[in-house]
Short mmCIF file of the C-alpha atoms (twelve columns), coordinates in Angstrom:
data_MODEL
# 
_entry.id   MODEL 
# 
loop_
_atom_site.group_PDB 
_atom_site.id 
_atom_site.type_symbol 
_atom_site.label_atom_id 
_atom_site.label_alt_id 
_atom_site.label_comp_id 
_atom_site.label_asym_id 
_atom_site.label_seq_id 
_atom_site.Cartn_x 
_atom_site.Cartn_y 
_atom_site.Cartn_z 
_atom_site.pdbx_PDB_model_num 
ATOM 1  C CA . UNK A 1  -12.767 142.927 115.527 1 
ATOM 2  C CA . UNK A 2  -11.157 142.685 112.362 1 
ATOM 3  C CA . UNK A 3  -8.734  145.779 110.714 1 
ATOM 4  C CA . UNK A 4  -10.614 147.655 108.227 1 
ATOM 5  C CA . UNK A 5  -9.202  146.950 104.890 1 
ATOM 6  C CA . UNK A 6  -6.494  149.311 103.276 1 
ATOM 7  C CA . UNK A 7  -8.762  150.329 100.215 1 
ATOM 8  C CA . UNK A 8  -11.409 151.786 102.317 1 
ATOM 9  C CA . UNK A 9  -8.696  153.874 104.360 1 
ATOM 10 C CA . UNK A 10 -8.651  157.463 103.843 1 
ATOM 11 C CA . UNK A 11 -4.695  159.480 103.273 1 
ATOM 12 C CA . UNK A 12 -4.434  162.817 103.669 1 
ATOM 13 C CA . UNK A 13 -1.629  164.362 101.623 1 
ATOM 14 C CA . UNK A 14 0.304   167.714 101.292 1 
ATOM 15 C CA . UNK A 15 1.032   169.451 98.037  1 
ATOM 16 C CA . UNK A 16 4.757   168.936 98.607  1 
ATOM 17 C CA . UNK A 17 3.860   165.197 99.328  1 
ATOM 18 C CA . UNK A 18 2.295   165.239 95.834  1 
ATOM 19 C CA . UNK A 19 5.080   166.695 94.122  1 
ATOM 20 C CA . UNK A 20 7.651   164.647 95.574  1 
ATOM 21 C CA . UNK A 21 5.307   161.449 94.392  1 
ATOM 22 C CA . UNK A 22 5.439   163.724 91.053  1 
ATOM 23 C CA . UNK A 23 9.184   163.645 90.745  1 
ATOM 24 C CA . UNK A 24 9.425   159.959 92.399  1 
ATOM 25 C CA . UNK A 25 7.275   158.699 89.435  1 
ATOM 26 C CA . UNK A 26 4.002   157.309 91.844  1 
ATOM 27 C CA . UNK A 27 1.969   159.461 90.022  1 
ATOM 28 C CA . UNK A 28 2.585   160.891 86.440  1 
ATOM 29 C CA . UNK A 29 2.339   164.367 84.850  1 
ATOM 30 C CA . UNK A 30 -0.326  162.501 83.024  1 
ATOM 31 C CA . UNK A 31 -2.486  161.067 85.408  1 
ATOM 32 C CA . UNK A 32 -5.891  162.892 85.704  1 
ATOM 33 C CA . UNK A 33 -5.946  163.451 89.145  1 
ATOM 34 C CA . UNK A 34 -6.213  166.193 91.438  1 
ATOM 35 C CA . UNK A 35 -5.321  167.517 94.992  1 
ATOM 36 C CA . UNK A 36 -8.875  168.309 97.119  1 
ATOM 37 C CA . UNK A 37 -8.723  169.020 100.696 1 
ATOM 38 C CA . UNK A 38 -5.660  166.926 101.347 1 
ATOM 39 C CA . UNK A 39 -6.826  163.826 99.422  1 
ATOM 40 C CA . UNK A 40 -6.015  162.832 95.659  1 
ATOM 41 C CA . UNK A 41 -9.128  162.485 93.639  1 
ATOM 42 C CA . UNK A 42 -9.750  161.026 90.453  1 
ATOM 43 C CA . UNK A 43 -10.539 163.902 87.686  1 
ATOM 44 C CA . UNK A 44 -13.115 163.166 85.163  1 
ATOM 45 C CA . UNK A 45 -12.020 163.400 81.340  1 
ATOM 46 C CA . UNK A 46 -12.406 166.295 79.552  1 
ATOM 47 C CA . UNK A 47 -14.904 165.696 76.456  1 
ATOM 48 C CA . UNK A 48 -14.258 167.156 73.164  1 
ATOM 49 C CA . UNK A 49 -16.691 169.936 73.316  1 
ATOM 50 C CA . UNK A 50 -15.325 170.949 76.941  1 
ATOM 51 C CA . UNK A 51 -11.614 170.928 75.535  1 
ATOM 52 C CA . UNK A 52 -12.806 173.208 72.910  1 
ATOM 53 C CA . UNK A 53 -14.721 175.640 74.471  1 
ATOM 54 C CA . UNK A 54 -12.408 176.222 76.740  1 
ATOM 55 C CA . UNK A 55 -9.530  176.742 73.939  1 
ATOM 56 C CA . UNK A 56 -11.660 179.065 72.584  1 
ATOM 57 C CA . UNK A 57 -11.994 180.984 75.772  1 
ATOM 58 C CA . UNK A 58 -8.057  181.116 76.379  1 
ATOM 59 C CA . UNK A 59 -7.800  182.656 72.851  1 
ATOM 60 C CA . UNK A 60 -9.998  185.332 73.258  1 
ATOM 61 C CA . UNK A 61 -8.260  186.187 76.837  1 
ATOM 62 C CA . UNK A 62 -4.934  185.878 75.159  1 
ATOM 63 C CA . UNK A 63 -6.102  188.301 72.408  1 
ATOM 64 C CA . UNK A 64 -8.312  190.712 74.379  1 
ATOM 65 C CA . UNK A 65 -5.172  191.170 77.143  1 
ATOM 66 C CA . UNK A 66 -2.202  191.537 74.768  1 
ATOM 67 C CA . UNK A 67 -0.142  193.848 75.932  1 
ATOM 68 C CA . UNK A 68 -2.145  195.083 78.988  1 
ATOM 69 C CA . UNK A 69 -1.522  192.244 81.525  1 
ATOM 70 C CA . UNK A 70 1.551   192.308 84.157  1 
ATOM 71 C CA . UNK A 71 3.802   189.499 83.210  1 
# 
């Protein structure tokens, strides 16, 4: 019986596992990627029209709480 490949192996990793490969340089503060129930997972990109809408969004939150959210 033969070892099962490394690329079909699943890693389960903590979020201070991910930070420390964060401040080691494994995985960049511009990689899309993302920590799910202990395993790092590819993020899909973010399309204009998503980007934008959710700009939008963050404006009108920033505008309609001025001044009334705790900081």
């Amino acid at each position: 019986m033969s070892a099962q490949p490394l690329l079909d192996q699943r890693w389960r990793f903590t979020v201070e596992a991910c930070e420390r490969m964060g401040r080691l340089g494994i995985v960049d503060e511009d990689d899309r990627v993302e920590l799910l129930d202990g395993e790092i997972v590819a993020m899909s990109p973010i399309w204009p029209q998503h980007a934008s809408i959710v700009n939008r969004l963050a404006e009108l939150l920033i505008q309609r709480l001025a001044g009334r959210a705790p900081r």
